[in-house]
PyMOL CGO cylinders between C-alpha atoms (Angstrom):
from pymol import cmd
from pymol.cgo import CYLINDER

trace = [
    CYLINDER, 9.50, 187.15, -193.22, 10.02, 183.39, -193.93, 0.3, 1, 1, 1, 1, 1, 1,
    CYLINDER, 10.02, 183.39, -193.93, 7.09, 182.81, -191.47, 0.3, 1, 1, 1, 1, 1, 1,
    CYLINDER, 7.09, 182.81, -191.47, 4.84, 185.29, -193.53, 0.3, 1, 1, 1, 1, 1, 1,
    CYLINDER, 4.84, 185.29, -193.53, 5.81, 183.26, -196.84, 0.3, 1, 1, 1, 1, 1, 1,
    CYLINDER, 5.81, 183.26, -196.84, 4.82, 179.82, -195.30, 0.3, 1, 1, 1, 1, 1, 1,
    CYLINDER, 4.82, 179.82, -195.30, 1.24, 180.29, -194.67, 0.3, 1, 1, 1, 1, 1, 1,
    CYLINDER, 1.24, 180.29, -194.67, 0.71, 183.38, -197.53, 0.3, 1, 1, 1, 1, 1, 1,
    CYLINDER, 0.71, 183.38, -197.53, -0.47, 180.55, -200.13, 0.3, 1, 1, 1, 1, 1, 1,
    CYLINDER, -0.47, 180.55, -200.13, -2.46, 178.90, -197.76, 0.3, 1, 1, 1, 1, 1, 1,
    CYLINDER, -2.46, 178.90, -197.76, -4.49, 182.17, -197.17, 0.3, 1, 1, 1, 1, 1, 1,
    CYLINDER, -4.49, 182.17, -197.17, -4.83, 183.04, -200.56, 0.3, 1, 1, 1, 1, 1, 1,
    CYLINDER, -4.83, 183.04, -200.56, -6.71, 179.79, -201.60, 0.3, 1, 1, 1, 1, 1, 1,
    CYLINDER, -6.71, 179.79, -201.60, -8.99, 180.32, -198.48, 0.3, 1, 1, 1, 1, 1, 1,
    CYLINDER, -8.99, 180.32, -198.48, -9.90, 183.72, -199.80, 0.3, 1, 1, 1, 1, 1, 1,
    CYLINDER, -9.90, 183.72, -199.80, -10.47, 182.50, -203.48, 0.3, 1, 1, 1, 1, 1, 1,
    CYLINDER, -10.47, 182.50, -203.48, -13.06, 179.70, -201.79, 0.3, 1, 1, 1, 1, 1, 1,
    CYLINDER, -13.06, 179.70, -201.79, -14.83, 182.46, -200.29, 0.3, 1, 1, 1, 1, 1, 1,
    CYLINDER, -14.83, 182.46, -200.29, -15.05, 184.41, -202.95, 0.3, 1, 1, 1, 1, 1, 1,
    CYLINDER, -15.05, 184.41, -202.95, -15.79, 181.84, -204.79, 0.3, 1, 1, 1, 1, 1, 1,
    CYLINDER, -15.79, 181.84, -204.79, -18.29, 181.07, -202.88, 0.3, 1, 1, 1, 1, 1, 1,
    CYLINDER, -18.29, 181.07, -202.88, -20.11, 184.50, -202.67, 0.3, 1, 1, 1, 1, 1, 1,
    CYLINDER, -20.11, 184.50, -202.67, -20.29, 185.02, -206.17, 0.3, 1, 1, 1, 1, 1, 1,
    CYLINDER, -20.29, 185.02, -206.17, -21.93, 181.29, -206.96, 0.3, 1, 1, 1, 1, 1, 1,
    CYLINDER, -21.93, 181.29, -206.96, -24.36, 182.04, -204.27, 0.3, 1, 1, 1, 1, 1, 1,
    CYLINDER, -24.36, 182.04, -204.27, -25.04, 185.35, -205.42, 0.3, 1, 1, 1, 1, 1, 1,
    CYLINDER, -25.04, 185.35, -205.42, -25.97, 183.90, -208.81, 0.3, 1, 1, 1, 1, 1, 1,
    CYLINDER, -25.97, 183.90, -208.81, -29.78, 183.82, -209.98, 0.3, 1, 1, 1, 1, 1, 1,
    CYLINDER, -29.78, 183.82, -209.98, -30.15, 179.89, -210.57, 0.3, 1, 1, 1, 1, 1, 1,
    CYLINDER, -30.15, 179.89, -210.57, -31.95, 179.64, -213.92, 0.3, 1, 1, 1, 1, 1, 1,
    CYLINDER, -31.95, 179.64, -213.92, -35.35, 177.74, -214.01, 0.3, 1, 1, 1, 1, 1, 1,
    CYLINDER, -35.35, 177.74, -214.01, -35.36, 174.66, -215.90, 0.3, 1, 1, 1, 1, 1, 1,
    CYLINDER, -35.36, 174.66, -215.90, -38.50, 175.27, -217.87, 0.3, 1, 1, 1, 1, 1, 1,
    CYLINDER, -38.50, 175.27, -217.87, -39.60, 178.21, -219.42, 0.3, 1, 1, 1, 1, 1, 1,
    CYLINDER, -39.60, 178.21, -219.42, -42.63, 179.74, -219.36, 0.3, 1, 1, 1, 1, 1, 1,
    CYLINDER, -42.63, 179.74, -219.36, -45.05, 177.91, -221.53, 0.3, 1, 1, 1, 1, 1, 1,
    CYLINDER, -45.05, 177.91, -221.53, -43.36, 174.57, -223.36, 0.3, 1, 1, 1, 1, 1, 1,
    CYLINDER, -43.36, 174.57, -223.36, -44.75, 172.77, -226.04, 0.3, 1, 1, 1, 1, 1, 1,
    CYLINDER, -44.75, 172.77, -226.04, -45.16, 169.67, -222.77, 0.3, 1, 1, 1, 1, 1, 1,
    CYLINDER, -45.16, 169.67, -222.77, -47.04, 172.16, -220.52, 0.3, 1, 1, 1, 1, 1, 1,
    CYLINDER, -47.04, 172.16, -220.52, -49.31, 173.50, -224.24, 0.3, 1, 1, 1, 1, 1, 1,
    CYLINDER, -49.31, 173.50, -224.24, -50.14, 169.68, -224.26, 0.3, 1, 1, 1, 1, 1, 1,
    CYLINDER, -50.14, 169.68, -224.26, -50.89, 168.88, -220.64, 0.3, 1, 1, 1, 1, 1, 1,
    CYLINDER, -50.89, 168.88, -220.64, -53.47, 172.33, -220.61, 0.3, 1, 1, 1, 1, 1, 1,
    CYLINDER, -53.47, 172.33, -220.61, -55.05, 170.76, -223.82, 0.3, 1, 1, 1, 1, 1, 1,
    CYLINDER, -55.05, 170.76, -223.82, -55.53, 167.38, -222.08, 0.3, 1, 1, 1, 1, 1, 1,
    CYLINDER, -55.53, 167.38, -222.08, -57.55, 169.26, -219.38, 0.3, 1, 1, 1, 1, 1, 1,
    CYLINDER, -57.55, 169.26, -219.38, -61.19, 168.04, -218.86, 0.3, 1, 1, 1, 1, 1, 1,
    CYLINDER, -61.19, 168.04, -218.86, -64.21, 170.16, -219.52, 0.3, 1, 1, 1, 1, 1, 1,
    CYLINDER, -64.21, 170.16, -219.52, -64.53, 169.69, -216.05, 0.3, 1, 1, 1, 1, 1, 1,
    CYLINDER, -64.53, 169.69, -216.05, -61.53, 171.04, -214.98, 0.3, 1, 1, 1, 1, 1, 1,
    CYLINDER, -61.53, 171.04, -214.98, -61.41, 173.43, -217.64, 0.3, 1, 1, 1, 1, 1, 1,
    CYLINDER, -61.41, 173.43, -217.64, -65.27, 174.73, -216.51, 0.3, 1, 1, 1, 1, 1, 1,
    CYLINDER, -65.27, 174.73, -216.51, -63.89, 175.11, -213.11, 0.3, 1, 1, 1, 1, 1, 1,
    CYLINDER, -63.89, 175.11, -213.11, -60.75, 177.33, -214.39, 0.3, 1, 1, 1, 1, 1, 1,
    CYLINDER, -60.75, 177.33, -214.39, -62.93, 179.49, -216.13, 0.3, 1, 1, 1, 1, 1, 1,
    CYLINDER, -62.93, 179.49, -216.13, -65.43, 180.60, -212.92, 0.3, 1, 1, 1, 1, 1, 1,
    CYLINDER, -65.43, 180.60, -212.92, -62.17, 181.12, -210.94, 0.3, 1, 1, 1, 1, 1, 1,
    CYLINDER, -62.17, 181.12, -210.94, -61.25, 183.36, -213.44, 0.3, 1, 1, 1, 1, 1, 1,
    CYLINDER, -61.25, 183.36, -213.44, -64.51, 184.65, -214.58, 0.3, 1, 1, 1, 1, 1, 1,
    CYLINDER, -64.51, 184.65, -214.58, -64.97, 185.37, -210.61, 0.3, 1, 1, 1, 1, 1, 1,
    CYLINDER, -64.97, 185.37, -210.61, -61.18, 187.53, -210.86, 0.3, 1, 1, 1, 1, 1, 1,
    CYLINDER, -61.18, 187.53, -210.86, -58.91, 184.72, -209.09, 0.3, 1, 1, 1, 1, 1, 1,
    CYLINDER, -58.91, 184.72, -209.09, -56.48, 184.12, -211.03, 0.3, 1, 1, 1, 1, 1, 1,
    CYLINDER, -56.48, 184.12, -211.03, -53.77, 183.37, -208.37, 0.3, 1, 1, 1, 1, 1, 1,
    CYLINDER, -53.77, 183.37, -208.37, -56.73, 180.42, -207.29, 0.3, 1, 1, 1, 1, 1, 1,
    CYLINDER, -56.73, 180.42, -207.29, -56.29, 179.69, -211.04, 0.3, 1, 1, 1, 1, 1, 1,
    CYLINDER, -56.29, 179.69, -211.04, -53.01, 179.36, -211.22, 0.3, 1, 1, 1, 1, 1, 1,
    CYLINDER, -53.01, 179.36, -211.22, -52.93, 177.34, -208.28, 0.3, 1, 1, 1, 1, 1, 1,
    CYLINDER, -52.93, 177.34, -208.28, -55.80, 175.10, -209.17, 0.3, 1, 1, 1, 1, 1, 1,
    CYLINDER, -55.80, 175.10, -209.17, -53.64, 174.32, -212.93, 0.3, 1, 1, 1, 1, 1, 1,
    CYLINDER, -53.64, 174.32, -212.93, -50.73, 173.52, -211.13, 0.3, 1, 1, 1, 1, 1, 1,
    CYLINDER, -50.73, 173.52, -211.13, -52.80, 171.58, -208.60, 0.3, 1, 1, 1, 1, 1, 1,
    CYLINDER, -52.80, 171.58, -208.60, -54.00, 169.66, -211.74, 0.3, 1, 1, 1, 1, 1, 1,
    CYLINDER, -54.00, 169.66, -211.74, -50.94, 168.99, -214.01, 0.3, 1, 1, 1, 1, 1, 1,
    CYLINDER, -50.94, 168.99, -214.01, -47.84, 169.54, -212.26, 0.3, 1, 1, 1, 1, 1, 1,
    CYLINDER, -47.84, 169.54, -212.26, -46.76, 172.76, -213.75, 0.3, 1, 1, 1, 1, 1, 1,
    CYLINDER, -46.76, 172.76, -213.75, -44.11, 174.96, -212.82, 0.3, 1, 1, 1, 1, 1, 1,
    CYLINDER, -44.11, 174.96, -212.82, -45.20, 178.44, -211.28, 0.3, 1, 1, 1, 1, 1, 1,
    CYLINDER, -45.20, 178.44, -211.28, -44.07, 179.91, -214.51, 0.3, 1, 1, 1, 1, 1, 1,
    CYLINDER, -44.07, 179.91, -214.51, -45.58, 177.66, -216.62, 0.3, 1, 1, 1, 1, 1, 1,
    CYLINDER, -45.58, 177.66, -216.62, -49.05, 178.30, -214.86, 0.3, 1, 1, 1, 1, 1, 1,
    CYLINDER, -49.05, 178.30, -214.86, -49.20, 181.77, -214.56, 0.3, 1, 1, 1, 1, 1, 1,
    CYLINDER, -49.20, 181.77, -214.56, -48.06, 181.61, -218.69, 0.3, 1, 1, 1, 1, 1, 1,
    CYLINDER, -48.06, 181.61, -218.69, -50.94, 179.48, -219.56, 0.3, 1, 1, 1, 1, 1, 1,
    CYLINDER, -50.94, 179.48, -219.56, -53.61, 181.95, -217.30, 0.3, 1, 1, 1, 1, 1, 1,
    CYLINDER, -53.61, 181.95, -217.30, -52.32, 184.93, -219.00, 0.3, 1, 1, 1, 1, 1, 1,
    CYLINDER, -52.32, 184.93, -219.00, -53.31, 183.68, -222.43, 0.3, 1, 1, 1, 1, 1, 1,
    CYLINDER, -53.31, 183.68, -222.43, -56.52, 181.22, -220.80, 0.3, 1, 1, 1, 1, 1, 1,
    CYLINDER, -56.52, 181.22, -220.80, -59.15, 181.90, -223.28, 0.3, 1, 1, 1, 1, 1, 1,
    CYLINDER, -59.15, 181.90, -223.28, -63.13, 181.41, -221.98, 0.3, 1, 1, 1, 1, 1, 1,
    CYLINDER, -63.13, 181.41, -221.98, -63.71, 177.32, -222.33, 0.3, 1, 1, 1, 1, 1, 1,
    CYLINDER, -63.71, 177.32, -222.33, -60.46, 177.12, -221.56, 0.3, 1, 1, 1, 1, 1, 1,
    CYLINDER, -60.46, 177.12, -221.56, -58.41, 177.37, -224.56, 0.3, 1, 1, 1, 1, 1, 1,
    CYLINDER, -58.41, 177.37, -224.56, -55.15, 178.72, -224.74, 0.3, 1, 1, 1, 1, 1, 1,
    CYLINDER, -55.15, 178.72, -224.74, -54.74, 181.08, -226.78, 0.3, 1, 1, 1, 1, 1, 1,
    CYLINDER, -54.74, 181.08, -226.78, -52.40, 179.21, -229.74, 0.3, 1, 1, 1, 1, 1, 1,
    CYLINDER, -52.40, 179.21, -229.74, -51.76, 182.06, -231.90, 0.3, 1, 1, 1, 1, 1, 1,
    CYLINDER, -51.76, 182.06, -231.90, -53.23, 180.98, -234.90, 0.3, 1, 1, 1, 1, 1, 1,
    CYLINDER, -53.23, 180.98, -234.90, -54.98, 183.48, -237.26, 0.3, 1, 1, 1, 1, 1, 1,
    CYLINDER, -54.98, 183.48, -237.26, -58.34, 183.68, -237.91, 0.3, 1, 1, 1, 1, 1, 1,
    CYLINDER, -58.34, 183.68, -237.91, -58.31, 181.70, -241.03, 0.3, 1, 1, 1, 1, 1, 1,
    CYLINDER, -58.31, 181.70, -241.03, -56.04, 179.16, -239.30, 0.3, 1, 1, 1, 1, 1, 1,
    CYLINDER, -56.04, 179.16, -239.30, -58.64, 178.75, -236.55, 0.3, 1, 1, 1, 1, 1, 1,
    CYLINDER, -58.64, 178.75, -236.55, -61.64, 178.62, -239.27, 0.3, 1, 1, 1, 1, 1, 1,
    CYLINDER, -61.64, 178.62, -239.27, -60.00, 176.05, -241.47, 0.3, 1, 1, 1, 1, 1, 1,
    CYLINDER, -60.00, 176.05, -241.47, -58.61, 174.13, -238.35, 0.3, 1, 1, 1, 1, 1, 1,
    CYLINDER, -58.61, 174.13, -238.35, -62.53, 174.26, -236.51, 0.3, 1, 1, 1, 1, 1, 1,
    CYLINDER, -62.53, 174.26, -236.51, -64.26, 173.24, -240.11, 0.3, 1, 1, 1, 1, 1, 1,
    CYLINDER, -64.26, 173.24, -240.11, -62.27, 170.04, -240.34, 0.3, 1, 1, 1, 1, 1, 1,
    CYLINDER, -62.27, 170.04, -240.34, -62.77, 169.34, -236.44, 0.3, 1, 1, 1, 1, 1, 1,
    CYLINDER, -62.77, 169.34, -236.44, -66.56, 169.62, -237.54, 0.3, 1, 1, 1, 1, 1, 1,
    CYLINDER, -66.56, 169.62, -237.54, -66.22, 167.36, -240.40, 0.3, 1, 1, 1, 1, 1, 1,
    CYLINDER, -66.22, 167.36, -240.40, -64.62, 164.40, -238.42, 0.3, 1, 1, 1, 1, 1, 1,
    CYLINDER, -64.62, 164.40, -238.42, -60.88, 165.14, -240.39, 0.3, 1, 1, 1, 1, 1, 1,
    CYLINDER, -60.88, 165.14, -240.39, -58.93, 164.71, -237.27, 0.3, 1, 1, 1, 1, 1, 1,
    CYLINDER, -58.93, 164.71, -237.27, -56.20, 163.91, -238.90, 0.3, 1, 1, 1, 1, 1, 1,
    CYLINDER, -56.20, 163.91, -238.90, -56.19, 166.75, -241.84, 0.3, 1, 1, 1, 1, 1, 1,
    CYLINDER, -56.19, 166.75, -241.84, -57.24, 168.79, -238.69, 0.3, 1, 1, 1, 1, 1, 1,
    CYLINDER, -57.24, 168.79, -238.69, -54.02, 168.02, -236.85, 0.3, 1, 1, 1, 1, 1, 1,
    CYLINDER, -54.02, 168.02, -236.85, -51.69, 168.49, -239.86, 0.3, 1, 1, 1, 1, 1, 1,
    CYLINDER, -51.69, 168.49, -239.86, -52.71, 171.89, -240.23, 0.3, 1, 1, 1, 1, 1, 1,
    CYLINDER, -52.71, 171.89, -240.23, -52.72, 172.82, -236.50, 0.3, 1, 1, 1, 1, 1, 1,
    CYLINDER, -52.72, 172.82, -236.50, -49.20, 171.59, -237.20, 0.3, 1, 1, 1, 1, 1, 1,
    CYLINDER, -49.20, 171.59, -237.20, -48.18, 173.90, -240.26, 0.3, 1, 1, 1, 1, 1, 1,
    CYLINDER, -48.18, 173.90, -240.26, -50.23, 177.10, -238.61, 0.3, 1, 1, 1, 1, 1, 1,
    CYLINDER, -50.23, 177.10, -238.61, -49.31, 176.57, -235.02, 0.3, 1, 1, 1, 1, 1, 1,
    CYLINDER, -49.31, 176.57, -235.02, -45.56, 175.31, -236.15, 0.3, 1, 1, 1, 1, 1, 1,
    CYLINDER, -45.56, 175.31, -236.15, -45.74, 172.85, -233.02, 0.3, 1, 1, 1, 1, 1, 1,
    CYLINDER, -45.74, 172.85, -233.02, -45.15, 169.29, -233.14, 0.3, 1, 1, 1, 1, 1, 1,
    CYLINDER, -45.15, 169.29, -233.14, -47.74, 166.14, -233.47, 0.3, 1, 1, 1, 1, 1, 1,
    CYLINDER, -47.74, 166.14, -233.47, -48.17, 164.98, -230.10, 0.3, 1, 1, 1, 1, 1, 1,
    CYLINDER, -48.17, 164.98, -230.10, -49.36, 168.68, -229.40, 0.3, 1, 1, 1, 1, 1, 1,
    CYLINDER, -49.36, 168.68, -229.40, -51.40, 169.34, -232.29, 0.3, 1, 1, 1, 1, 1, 1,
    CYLINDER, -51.40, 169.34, -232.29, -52.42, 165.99, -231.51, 0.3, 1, 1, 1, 1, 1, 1,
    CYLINDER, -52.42, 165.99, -231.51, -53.68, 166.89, -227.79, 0.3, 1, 1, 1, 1, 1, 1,
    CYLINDER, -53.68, 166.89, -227.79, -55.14, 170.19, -229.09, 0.3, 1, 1, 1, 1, 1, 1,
    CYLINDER, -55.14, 170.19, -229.09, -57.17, 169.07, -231.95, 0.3, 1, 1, 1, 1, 1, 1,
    CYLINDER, -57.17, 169.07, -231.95, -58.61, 166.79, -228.99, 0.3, 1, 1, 1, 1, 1, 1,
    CYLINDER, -58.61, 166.79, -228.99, -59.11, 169.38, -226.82, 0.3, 1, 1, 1, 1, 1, 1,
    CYLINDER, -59.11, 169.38, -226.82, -60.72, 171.33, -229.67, 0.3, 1, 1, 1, 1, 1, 1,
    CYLINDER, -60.72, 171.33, -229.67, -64.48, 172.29, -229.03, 0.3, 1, 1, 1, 1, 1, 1,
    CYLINDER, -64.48, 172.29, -229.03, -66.49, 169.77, -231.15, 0.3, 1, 1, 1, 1, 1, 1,
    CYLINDER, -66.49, 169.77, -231.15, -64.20, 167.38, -231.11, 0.3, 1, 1, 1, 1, 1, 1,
    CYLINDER, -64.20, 167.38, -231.11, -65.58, 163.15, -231.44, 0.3, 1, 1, 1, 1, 1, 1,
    CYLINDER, -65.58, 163.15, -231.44, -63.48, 161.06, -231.28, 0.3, 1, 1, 1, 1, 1, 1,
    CYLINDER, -63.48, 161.06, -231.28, -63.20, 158.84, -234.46, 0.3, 1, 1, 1, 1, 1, 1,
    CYLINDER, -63.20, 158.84, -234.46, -65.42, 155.42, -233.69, 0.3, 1, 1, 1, 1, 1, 1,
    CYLINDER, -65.42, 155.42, -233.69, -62.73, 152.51, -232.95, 0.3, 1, 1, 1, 1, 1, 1,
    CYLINDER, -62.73, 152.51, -232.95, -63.16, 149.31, -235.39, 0.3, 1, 1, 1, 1, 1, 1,
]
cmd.load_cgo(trace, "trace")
């Protein structure tokens, strides 16, 4: 009996390690970025018409997986992120920003008029997003010139 007593703690923290040990590696690891962050909005709107032209015939030609591979190919994206940004691509390669029709309007009329920066503060109240990415997206905005440097 006194030999049974000796080694019974010794065996019971072996079997908590192991069980300890199942259940962490039985645990879904969570992904450190979610599927579309206000860093990955920003890096799509800093895509080239180039690249974005190229994203569009993959999926105007029903390849989205190519898509989603060629995005992450281009800015480092997480699977997630990718896939995210392909299910709301928009032709020309917008993403969709969930803005309302009269945000969009108001937003494209002061692209047009060279008010960048009015432009970007209300991509910022409409889109509630921060200024480096209303920054990048008024940018990436069709019709966008850049204001002429001094």
């Amino acid at each position: 009996m006194d030999e049974v007593l000796a080694w019974l703690p010794g065996a019971l923290i072996v079997a908590l390690v192991i069980i300890g040990i199942g259940v962490a590696s039985g645990r879904k690891k969570s992904a450190p970025d979610g599927p579309l962050t206000v860093d990955s909005r920003a890096e799509i709107a800093s895509l080239s018409g180039g690249e974005r032209a190229e994203i569009d015939a993959l999926l105007a030609a029903g390849q989205p997986i190519r898509a989603i591979r060629r995005l992450r190919e281009l800015r480092g994206l997480s699977l997630e992120q990718a896939k995210g940004a392909i299910d709301r691509w928009e032709p020309g390669g917008v993403v969709a920003s969930g803005l309302s029709d009269e945000a969009t309007a108001e937003v494209d009329r002061l692209v047009r008029e060279g008010k960048a920066i009015a432009a970007i503060k209300a991509y910022r109240e409409h889109a509630g997003v921060g200024l480096v990415e209303a920054k990048r997206a008024i940018e990436a905005w069709p019709g966008y010139r850049p204001p002429p440097r001094s």
